[in-house]
C-alpha positions in Angstrom: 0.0 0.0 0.0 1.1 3.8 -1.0 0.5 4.9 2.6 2.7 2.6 4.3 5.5 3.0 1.8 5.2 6.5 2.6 5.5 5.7 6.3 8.6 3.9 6.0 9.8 7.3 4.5 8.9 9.8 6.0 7.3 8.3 9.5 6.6 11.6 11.0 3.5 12.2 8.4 0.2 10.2 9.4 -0.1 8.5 6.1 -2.5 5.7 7.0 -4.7 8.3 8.2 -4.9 10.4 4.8 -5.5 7.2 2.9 -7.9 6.5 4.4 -10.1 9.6 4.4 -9.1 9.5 1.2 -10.8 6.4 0.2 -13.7 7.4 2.1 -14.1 10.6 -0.2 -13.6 8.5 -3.2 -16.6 5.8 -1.7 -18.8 9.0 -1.1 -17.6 10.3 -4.6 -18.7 6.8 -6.1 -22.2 7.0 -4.1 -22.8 10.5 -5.6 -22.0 9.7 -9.2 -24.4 6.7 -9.2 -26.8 9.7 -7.9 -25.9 12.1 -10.7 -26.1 9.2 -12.9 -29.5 7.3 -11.6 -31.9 9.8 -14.0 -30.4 8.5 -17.4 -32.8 6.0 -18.8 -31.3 2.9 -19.5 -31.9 2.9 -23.0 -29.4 6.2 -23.3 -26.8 4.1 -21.3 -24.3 4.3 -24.6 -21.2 6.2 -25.1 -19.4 7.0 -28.1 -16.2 8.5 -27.5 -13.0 10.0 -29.4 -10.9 7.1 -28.3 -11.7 4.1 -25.6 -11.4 5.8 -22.7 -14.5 5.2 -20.7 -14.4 1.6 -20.2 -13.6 1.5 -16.9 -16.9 3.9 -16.5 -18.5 2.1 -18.6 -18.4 -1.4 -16.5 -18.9 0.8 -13.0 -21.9 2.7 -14.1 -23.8 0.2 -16.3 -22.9 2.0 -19.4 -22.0 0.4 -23.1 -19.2 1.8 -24.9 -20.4 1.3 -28.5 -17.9 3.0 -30.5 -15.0 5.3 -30.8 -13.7 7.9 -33.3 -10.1 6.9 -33.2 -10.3 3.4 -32.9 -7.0 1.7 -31.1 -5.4 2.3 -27.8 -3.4 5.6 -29.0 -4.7 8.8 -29.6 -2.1 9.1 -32.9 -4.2 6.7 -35.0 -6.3 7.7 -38.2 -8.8 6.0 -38.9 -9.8 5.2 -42.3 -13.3 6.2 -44.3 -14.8 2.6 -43.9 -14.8 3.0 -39.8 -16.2 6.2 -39.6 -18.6 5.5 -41.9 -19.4 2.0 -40.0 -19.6 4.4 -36.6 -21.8 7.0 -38.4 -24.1 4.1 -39.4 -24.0 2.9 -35.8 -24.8 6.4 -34.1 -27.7 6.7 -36.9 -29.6 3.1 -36.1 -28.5 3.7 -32.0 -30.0 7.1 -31.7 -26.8 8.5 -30.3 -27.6 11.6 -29.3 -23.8 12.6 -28.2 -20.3 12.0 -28.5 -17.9 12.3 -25.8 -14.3 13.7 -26.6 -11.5 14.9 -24.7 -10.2 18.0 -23.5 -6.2 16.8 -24.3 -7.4 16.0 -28.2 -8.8 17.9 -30.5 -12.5 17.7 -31.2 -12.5 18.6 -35.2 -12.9 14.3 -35.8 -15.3 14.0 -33.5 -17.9 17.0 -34.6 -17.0 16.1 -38.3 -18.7 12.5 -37.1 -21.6 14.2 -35.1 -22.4 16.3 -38.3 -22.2 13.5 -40.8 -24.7 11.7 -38.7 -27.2 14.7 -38.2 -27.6 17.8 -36.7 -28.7 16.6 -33.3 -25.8 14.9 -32.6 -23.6 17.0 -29.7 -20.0 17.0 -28.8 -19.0 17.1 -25.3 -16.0 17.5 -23.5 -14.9 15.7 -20.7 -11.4 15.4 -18.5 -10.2 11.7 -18.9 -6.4 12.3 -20.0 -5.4 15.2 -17.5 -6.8 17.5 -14.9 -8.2 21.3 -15.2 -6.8 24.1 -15.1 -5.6 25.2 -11.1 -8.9 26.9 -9.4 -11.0 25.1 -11.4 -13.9 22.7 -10.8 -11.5 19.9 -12.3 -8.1 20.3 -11.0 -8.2 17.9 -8.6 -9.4 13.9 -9.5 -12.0 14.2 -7.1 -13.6 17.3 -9.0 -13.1 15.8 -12.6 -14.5 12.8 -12.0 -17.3 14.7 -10.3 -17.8 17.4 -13.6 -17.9 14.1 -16.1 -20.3 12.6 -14.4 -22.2 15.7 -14.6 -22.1 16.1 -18.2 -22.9 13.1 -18.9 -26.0 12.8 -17.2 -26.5 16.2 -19.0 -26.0 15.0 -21.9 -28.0 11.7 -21.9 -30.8 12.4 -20.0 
């Protein structure tokens, strides 16, 4: 554990005591996400995002990941004509009312995809590769995790 490596360091801090209020504000954190989340029908539980990086929120929250701009684990990939076409066919028959890019990438793929599948079709922003800017709502984990959750249920509900 971080917090008893940190003791064996520097034994003077009270490290088991931060971890754990720490991991009780990430369970409250997790309670009030499921909250902010509850509202969104099941039905709109799909994301499509700019690259795969909602899984993890995906299997927590009871959400589908049903396709991504860039497909591939790196942002540096180009996809060719045939995928986005495939993923513009997919948002059409899904009803996808969104897609959810990143604030670290640019969002030019993303909106041409939103607007080749209609005019209802949004592009949000979320933090998944890095944190706000200091003094905002996002500059700490706890915040950013809080602000996505937010616009999602925004978004989808």
């Amino acid at each position: 554990m971080i917090a008893e490596a940190l003791t064996e360091i520097d034994p003077s801090g009270d490290w088991m005591a931060r971890a754990e209020a720490y991991a009780a504000t990430l369970t409250e954190l997790d309670a009030e996400i499921q909250d902010i989340l509850a509202p969104i029908p099941h039905e709109n539980r799909v994301l499509i995002t700019n690259h795969d990086s909602l899984g993890y929120f995906a299997d927590r929250y009871e959400f589908e990941v049903i396709g991504v701009v860039i497909p591939g684990g790196s942002t540096l990939a180009d996809p060719s004509s045939a995928e986005l076409a495939a993923l513009v066919e997919e948002i059409v028959e899904e009803g996808v009312k969104v897609i959810f890019a990143e604030t670290i990438d640019s969002t030019a793929l993303a909106e041409a995809v939103a607007a080749e599948a209609g005019t209802d079709v949004a592009v949000v922003t979320l933090h998944t590769g890095s944190l706000g800017e200091p003094g905002t709502e996002t500059d700490n984990i706890v915040g950013m995790l809080r602000s996505n959750a937010l616009r999602i249920a925004e978004a989808l509900s």
